[in-house]
C-alpha positions as CSV (number, residue, x, y, z in Angstrom):
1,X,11.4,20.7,-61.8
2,X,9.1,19.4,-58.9
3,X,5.6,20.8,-57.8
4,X,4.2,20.6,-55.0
5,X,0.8,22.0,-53.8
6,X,0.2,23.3,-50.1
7,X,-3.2,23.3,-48.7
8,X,-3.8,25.7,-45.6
9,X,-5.8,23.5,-43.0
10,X,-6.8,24.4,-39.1
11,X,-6.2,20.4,-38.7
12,X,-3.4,18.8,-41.2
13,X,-3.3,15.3,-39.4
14,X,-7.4,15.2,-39.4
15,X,-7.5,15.6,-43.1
16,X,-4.9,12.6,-43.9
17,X,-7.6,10.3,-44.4
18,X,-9.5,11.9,-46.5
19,X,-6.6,13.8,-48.7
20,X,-5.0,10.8,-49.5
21,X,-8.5,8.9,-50.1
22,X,-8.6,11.7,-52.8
23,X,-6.0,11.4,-54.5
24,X,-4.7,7.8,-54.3
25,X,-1.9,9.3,-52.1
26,X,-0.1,8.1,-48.8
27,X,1.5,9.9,-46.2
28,X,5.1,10.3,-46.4
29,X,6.2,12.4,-43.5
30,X,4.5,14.1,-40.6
31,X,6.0,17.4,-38.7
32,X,4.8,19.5,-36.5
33,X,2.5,21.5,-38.8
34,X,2.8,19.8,-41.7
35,X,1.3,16.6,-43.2
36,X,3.3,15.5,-46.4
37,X,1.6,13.6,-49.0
38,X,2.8,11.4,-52.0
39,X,1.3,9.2,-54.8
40,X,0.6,5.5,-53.5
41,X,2.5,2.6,-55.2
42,X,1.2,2.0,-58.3
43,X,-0.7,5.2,-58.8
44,X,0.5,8.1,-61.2
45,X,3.1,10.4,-60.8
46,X,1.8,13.8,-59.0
47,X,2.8,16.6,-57.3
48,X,3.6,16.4,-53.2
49,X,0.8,17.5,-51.0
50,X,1.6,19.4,-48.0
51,X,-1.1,19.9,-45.4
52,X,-0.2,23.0,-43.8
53,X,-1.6,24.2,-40.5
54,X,-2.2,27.6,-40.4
55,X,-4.3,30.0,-37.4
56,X,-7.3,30.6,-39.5
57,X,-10.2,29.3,-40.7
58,X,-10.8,28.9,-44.5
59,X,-12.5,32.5,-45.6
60,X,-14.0,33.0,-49.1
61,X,-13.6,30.9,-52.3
62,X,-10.9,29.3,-53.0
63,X,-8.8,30.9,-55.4
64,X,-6.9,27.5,-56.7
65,X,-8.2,23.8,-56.5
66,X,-8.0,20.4,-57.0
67,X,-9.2,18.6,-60.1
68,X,-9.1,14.6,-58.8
69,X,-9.7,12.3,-61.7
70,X,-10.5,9.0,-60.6
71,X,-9.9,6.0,-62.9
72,X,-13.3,4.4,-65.0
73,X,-13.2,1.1,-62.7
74,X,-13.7,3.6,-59.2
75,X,-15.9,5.7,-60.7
76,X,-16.8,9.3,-59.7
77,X,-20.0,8.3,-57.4
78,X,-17.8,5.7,-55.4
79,X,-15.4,8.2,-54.9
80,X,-17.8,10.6,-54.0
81,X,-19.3,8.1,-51.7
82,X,-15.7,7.5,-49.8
83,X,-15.1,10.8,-49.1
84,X,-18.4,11.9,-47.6
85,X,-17.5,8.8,-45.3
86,X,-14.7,10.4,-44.5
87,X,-16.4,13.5,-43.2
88,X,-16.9,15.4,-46.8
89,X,-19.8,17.1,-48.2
90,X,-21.0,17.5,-52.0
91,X,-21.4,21.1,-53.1
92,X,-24.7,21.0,-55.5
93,X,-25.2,18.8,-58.3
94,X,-23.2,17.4,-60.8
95,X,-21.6,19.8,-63.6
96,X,-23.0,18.8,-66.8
97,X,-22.5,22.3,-68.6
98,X,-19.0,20.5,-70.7
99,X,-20.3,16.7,-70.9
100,X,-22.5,16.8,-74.5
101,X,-19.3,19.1,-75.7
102,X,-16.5,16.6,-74.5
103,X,-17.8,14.4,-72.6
104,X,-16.8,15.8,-69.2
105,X,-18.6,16.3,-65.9
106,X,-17.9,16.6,-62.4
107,X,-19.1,16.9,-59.0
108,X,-18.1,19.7,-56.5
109,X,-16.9,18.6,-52.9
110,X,-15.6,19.9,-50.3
111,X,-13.5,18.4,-47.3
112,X,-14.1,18.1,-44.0
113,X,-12.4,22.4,-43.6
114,X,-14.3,23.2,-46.6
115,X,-12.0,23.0,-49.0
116,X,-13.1,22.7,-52.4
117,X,-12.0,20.1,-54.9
118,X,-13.5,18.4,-57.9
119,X,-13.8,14.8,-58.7
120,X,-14.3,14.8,-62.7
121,X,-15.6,12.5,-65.1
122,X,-13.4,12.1,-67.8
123,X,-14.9,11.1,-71.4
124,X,-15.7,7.5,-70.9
125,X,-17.5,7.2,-67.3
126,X,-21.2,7.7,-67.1
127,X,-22.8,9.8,-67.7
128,X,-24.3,11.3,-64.1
């Protein structure tokens, strides 16, 4: 079985940047309103991303997100930092609420749309 996960964008070929940034991914096919992700050599296996244009503008909260885990040597704050250099925005301050229970915390983001994802720190990184 194979998963992929489709992200509604106004822009799919302006969010290539950052999307595969992200995720440690690299473009793999381009169409007319579609920008196909895939995981970079080297980097786990994942599910295909599809940037998908679509007529409107994101509306609400998202009901579905991404979780990015970056590895211990990146780190979540240089992650953070690439992204917001690629035209995303931090959401708040870091989530603490699950790091003295399992060691966990992460930081909301959004990209450049306002699509939400989070970049987590796994038990081992940091503390924020």
């Amino acid at each position: 079985m194979r998963i992929s996960v489709v992200l509604d964008c106004r822009d799919p070929q302006a969010l290539v940047a950052f999307w595969s940034a992200a995720m440690g991914y690299r473009p793999a096919a381009s169409l007319t309103d579609f920008e196909v992700l895939v995981p970079a050599e080297g980097e786990p296996v994942g599910p295909v991303l599809i940037l998908q244009r679509v007529d409107e503008p994101r509306s609400g909260k998202n009901r579905m997100h991404i979780d990015v885990h970056p590895p211990l040597e990146l780190g979540v704050p240089a992650l953070v930092e690439r992204l917001e250099a690629l035209g995303g925005s931090r959401v708040g301050e870091p989530v603490t609420e699950l790091l003295d229970e399992i060691g966990v915390w992460w930081q909301l983001m959004r990209d450049p749309e306002g699509n939400e994802l989070d970049i987590v720190a796994d038990p081992g990184h940091p503390a924020p």
